[in-house]
C-alpha positions in Angstrom: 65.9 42.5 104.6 63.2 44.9 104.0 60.8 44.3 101.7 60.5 47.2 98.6 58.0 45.7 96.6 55.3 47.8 97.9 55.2 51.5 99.2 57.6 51.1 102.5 58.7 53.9 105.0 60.6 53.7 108.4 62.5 55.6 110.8 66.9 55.4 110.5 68.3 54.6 114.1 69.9 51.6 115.5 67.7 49.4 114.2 67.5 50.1 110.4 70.2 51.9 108.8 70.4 54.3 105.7 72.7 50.5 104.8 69.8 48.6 105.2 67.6 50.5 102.6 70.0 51.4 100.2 70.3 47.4 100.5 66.8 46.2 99.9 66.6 48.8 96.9 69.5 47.3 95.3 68.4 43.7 95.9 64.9 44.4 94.7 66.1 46.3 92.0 63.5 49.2 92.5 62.8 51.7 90.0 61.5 55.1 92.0 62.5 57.3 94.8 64.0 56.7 98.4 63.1 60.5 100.5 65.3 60.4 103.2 64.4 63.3 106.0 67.2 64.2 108.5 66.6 66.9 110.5 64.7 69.4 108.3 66.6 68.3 105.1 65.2 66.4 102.7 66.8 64.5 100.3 65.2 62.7 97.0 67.7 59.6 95.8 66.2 58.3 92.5 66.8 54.7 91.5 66.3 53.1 88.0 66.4 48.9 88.8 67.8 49.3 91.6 70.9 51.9 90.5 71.1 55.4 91.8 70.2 57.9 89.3 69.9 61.0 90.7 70.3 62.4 94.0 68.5 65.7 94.7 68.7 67.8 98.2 67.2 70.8 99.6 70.0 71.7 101.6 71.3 75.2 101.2 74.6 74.2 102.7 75.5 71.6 100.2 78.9 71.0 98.8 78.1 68.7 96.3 76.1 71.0 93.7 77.1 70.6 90.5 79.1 73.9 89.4 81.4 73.3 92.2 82.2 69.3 91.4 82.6 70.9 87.7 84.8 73.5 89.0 86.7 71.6 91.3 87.5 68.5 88.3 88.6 71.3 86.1 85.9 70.1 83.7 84.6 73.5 82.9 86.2 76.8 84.2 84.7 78.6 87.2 83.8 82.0 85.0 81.9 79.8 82.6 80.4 78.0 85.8 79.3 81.6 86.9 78.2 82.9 83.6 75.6 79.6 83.4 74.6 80.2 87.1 73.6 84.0 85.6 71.5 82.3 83.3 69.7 80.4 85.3 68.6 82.9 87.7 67.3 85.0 85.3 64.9 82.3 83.9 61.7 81.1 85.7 61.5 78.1 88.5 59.2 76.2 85.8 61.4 77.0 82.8 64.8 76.7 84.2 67.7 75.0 82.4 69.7 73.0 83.5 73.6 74.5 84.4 74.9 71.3 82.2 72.5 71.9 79.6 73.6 75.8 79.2 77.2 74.8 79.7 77.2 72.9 76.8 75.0 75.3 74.7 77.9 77.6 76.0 80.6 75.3 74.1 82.1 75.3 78.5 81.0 71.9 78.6 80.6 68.7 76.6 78.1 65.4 77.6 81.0 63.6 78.9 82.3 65.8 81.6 78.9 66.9 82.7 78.1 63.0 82.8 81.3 62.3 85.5 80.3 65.7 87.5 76.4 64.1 87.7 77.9 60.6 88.4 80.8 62.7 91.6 77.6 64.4 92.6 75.4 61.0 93.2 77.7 59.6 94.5 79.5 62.3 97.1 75.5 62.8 98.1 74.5 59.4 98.9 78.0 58.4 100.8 76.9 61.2 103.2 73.9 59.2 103.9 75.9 56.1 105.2 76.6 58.3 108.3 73.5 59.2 109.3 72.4 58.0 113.2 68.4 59.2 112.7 66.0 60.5 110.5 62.7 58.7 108.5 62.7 57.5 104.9 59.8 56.7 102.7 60.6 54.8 99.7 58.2 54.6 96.3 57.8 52.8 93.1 57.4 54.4 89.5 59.8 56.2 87.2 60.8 59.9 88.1 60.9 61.8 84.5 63.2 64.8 86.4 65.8 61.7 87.0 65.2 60.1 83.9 65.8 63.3 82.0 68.9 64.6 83.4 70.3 61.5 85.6 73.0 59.5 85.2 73.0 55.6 86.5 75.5 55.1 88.6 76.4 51.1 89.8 75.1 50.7 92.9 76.4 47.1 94.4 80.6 48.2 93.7 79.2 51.5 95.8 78.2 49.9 98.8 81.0 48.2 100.4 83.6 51.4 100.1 80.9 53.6 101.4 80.3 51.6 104.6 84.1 51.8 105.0 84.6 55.2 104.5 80.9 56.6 105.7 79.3 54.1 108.1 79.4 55.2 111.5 81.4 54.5 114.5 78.2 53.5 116.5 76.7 51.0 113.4 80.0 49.2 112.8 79.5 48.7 116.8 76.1 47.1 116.5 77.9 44.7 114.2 80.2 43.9 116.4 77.9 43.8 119.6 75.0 41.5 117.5 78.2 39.1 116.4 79.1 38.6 120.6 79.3 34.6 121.5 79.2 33.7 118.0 81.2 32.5 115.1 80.8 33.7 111.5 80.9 31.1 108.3 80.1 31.9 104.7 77.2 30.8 103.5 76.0 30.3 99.6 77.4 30.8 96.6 78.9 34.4 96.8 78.2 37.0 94.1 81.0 38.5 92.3 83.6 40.0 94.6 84.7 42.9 91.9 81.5 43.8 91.6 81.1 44.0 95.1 83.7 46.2 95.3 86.1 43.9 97.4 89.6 44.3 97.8 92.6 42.1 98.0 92.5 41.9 101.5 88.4 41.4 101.8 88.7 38.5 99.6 91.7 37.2 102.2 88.9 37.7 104.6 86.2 36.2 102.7 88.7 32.7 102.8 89.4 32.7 106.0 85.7 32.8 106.5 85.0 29.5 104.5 85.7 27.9 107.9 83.7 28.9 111.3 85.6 31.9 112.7 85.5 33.9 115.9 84.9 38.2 114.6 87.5 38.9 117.5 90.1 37.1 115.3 89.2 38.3 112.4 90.2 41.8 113.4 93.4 40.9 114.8 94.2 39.3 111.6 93.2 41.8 109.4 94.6 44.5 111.6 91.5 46.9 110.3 88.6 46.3 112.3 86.3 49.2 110.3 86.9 47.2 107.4 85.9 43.9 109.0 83.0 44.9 110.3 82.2 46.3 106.8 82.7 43.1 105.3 80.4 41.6 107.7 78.1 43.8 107.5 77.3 43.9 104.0 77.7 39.5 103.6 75.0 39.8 106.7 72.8 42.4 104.4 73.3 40.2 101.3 72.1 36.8 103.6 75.7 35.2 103.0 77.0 34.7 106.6 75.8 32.1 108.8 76.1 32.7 112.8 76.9 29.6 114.6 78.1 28.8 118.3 81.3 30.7 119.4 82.9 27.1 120.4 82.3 25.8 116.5 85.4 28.8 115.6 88.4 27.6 114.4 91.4 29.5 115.7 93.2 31.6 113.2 96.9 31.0 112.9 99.3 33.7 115.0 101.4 33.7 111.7 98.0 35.2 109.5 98.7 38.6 109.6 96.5 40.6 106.9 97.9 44.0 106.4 94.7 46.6 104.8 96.3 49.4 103.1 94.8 52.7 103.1 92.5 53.6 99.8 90.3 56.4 99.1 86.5 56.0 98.2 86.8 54.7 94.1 85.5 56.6 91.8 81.9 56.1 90.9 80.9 53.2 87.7 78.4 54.2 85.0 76.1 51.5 84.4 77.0 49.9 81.0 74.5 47.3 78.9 76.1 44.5 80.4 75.7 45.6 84.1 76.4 42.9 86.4 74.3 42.0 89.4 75.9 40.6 92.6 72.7 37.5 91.8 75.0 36.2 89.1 77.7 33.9 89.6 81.6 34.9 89.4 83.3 35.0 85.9 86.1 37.0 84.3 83.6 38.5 82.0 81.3 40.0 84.7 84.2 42.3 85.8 83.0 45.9 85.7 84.7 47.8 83.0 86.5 50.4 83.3 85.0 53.8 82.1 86.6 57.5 81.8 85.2 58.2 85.0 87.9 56.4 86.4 90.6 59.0 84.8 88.9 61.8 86.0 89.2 60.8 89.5 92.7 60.6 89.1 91.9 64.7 88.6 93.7 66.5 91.7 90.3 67.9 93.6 92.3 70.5 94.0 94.7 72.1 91.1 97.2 72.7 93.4 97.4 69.3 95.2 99.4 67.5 92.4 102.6 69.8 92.1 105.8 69.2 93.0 106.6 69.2 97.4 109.3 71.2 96.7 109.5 75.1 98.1 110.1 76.4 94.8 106.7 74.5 93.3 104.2 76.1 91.5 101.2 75.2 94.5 104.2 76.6 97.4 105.1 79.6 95.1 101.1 80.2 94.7 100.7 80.2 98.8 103.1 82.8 99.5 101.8 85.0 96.8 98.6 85.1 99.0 99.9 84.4 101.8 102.6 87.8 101.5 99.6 89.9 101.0 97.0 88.3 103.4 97.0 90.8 105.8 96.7 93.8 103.3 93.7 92.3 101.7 90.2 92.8 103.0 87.6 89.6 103.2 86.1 90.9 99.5 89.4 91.2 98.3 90.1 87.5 99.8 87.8 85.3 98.0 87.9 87.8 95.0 84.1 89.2 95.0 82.8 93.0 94.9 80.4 94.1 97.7 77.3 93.5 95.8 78.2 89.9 95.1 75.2 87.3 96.1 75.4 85.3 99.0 74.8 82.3 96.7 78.4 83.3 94.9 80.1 83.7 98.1 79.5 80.2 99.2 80.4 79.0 95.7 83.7 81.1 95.7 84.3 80.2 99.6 84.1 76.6 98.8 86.5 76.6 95.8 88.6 78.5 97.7 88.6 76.6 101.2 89.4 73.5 99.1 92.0 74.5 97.0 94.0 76.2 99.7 92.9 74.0 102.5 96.5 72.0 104.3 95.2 68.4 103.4 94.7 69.9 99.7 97.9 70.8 98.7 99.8 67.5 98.9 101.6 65.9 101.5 105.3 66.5 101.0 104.9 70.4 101.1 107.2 72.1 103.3 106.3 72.7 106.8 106.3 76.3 106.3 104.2 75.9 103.1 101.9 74.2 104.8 101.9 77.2 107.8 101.0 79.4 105.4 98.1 77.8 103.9 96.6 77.5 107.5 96.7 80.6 107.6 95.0 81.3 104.5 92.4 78.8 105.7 91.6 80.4 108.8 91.2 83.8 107.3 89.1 82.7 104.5 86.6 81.0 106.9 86.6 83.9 108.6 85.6 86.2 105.6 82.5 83.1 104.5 81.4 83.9 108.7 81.4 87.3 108.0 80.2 87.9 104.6 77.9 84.7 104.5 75.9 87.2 107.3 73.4 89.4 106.4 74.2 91.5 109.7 77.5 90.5 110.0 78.3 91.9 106.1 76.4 95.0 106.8 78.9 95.8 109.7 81.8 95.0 107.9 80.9 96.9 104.9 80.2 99.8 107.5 83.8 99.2 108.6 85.6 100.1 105.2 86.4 103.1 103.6 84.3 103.8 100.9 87.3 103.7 98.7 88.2 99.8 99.6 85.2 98.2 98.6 84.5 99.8 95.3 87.1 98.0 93.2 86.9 95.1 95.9 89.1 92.0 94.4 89.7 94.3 91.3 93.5 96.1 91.2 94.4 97.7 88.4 96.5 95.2 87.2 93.4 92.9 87.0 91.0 95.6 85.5 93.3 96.2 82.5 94.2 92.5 81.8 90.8 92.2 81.2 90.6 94.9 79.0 93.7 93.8 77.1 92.1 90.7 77.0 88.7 92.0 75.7 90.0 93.5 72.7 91.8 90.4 71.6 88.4 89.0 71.5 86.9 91.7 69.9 89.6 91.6 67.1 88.7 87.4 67.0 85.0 88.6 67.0 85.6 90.6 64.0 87.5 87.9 61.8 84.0 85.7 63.0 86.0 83.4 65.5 83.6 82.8 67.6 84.9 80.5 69.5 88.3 81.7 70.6 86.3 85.0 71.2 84.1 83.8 73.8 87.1 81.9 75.5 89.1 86.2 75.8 85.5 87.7 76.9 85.4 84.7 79.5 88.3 86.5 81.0 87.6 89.5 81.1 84.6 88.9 82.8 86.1 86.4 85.4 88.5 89.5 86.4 85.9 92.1 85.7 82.5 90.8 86.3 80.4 93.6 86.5 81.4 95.0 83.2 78.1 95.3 81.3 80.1 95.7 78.2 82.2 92.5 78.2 78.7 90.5 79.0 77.0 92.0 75.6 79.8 91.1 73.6 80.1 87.6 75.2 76.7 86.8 74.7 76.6 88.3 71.0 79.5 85.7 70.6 77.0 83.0 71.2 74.3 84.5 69.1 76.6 84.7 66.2 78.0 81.1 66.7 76.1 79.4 63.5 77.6 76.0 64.7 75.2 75.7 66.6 71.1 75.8 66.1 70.0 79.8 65.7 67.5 79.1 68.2 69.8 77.3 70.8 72.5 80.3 70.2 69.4 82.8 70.8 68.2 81.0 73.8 71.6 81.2 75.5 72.7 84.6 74.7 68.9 86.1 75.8 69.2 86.6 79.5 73.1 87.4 79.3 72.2 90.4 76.8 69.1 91.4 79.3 71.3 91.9 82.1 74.1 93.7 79.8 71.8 96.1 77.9 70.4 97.2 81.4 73.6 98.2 82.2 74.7 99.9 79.1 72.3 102.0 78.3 74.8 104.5 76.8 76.5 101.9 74.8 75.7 102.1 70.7 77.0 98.3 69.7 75.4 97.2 73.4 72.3 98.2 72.6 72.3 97.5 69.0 73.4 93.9 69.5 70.9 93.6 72.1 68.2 94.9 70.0 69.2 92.0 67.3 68.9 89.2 70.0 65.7 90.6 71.5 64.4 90.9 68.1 65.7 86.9 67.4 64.1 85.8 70.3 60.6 87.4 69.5 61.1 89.9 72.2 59.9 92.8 70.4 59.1 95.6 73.2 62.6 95.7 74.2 64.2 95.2 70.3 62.8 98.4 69.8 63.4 100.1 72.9 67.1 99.0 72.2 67.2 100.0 68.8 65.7 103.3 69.2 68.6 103.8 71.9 71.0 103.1 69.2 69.5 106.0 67.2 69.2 108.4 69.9 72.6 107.9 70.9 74.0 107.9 67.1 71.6 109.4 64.4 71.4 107.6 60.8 72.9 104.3 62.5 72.3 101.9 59.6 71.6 99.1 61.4 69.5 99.9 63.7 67.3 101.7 61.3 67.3 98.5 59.1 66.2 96.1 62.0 63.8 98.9 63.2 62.1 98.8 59.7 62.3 95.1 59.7 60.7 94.9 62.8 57.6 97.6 62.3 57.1 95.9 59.3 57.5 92.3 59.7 59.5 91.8 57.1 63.1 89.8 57.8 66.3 91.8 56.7 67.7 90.5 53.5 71.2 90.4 54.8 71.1 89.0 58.0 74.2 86.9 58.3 76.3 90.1 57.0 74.7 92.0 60.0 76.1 89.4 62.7 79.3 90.9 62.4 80.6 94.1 62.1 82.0 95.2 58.9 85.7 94.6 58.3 88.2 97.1 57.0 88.6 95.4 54.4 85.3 95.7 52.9 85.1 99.4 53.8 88.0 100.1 51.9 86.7 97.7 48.9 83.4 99.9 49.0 85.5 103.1 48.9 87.6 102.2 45.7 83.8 100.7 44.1 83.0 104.7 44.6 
């Protein structure tokens, strides 16, 4: 086994394996950072004793980032997921937040859900790695405060045997084999905990027949699953409990021994817990992993319409041919539900939701045939629009290609433009009566179907900055860059400009509070408010009625004022 407790670094190939060091860091329980480089991506997997804590990749074509697994779990909802990606890319590389960080300041998110997408992510990440035929690694020792501070540990020994089932390569499960040629295989030691090694009912049938010297030839046909035996072997070899003898020291398996391995999917990933188990310790009913809520969010369809009914009438068939009726009339924008100026970054995101919710394998396996025809078909044009679109060139052309009057309200018919309106004054009226809350949920929507509306932005993010459930300075934060991009688009707007001139003026942005505010009084002479905050604000002194100002007034109080008269 390799040996981690110094600075170590190696090439991957037939000789070491991404198996071998995810091994030796587990065994030697190191604390730092494995850099794995394949091709020209790198990849960072951060370890805390020996458990992966965070795995990080500079690989622009990665499924795996975090909004998406969010999206796809149906932990937060993909407007919200867009909204936090806005906020991000306004703020500087040095100063950036966190998308689970502003999720939750958001109220789109709580600690637990962004907890299982960080543990989905680690995991989906380093199970890609099991299949890797070259590359180099490095590994190093010392705590990584980036991990620290945003990972989550994941248990890494239950990890290992289901990813080299599910991950490993044809060509390393053949080295097994090939190194275990004209010998016999016996366990040898005292053997960890098989539930923490994350052994089935039929590995631990293996495991017995094992107890005795046994030829690997029979062990296949007895187990009938020779990816899983090799597995087995593989990981008791990494873990020093199989002893090779002589091929003539087997003892013949039994005709009748017929081990049937069902089919499983890769388990959901463990968080560790205070009493994490190590596969050192001996076996006990009390060193069996317990079960945590990451284990009912993988029951979560990964896609929303894989767990309807198979039926033609379902909601996931009814869904398909409500697309699939209109697929040829809708243009690639129009597809995937983006306007023309829409960044390549959000393409990909919207691509990959879309790909995966529609995709044949997604939708469950006792659809109709015809069902199932149809959401080929969507398949194959939506990959068709991420070619095109994903292009710089190829966009260009296409854009070239449509009228002028087809891309404007691209992904945008009426129908979906005055829903969002409808829905934008129900939060206004909520906004009004200070729910906050239910508020922001309305201007979610009409920004998910209208996303370039400046107007439903402001008064989203003036939801937040009203919010006193939450820390003034946390609701400020949030709302800041949301009202910056909003308040350059409205410059004609009076409660745009005048809300944005109270968050600027919150955040200690005073340049553009004023610019904002004067707006306000260009646009509508004697405005009150502004006029207030503009005094405020030349003068230092803080408005006396500040919490009346972070909502409009009712009409309730303006006809209370007009009887006072």
């Amino acid at each position: 086994m390799l040996d981690f407790t110094q600075k170590n670094s190696g090439t991957l190939g037939t000789i070491v394996r991404f198996s071998d060091v995810f091994t030796a860091a587990l065994a030697h329980k190191l604390t730092g950072t494995i850099r794995v480089k394949h091709g020209e991506i790198l990849t960072d997997i951060c370890l805390n004793q020996g458990n992966p804590v965070l795995v990080a990749t500079d690989d622009s074509e990665d499924a795996n980032r975090l909004g998406i697994i969010l999206t796809e779990l149906e932990l937060s909802p993909s407007a919200a997921v867009e909204a936090a990606c806005a906020v991000q890319e306004q703020q500087s590389e040095d100063e950036r937040t966190t998308l689970g960080k502003i999720l939750i300041d958001f109220g789109d998110a709580n600690e637990q859900s962004i907890r299982q997408a960080i543990l989905h992510q680690t995991s989906h990440r380093l199970a890609s790695l099991f299949a890797l035929e070259e590359g180099a690694w490095q590994a190093t020792s010392g705590v990584v405060p980036v991990a620290e501070a945003n990972g989550i540990a994941m248990q890494g020994w239950p990890f290992l045997l289901p990813a080299l089932k599910h991950h490993a390569s044809e060509n390393e499960l053949r080295d097994v084999s090939e190194a275990l040629l004209g010998k016999s295989v016996k366990l040898r030691g005292t053997l960890p905990n098989l539930d923490i090694l994350g052994f089935d009912s039929a590995d631990k049938e293996l495991i017995s027949l094992i107890e005795k010297p046994r030829k690997p030839d029979q062990l296949e046909r007895a187990i009938k699953n020779r990816r899983s035996v090799r597995s087995v072997l593989k990981l008791l070899g990494l873990c020093g409990n199989l002893e090779l003898l002589p091929v003539k020291e087997g003892v013949p398996i039994s005709s009748t021994v017929r081990i049937k391995v069902q089919k499983s999917a890769m388990p959901s990933p463990q968080p560790v817990s205070n009493s994490e188990d190590s596969p050192s310790r001996s076996s006990s009913s009390s060193q069996r992993p317990r079960t945590s809520a990451s284990s009912k969010v993988s029951k979560r369809p990964r896609s929303s319409l894989s767990n309807k009914a198979g039926s033609a009438n379902s909601p996931a068939a009814r869904e398909i041919k409500r697309v699939f009726e209109k697929l040829n009339d809708l243009n690639y924008f129009q597809l995937l539900e983006i306007r023309e100026d829409t960044s390549f970054r959000e393409i990909r995101l919207r691509y990959t939701t879309l790909s995966k919710k529609y995709h044949p394998d997604a939708i469950g396996p006792n659809q109709p045939a015809e069902v199932k025809e149809m959401a080929r078909a969507i398949a194959v044009k939506l990959n068709a629009a991420y070619s095109t679109l994903g292009d710089e060139e190829k966009r260009k052309k296409y854009q070239a290609s449509l009228t002028g009057a087809g891309v404007a309200k691209a992904g945008q018919d009426s129908g979906q433009l005055e829903s969002a309106r409808v829905k934008f004054e129900m939060g206004n009226s909520l906004l009004r009566k200070g729910d906050f809350q239910r508020a922001r949920d309305y201007f979610h929507f009409a920004m998910a179907n209208d996303p370039n509306n400046g107007v439903y932005k402001a008064y989203y993010a003036w939801a937040i900055f009203s919010d006193r459930s939450k820390s003034k300075a946390a609701s400020t934060e949030s709302a800041y860059p949301l009202m910056r991009t909003a308040a350059a688009a409205c410059q004609d707007h009076v409660n745009v400009q005048f809300y944005a001139g109270k968050v600027f003026q919150a955040q200690g942005d005073k340049e553009r509070a004023k610019a904002s505010l004067e707006r306000v009084l260009a646009l509508q002479p004697g405005h009150d408010g502004a006029t207030s905050a503009l005094r405020a604000l030349d003068t230092g002194v803080k408005e006396k009625s500040e919490e009346t100002q972070s909502k409009p007034e009712s009409a309730k109080e303006k006809l209370s004022k007009l009887f006072r008269r």
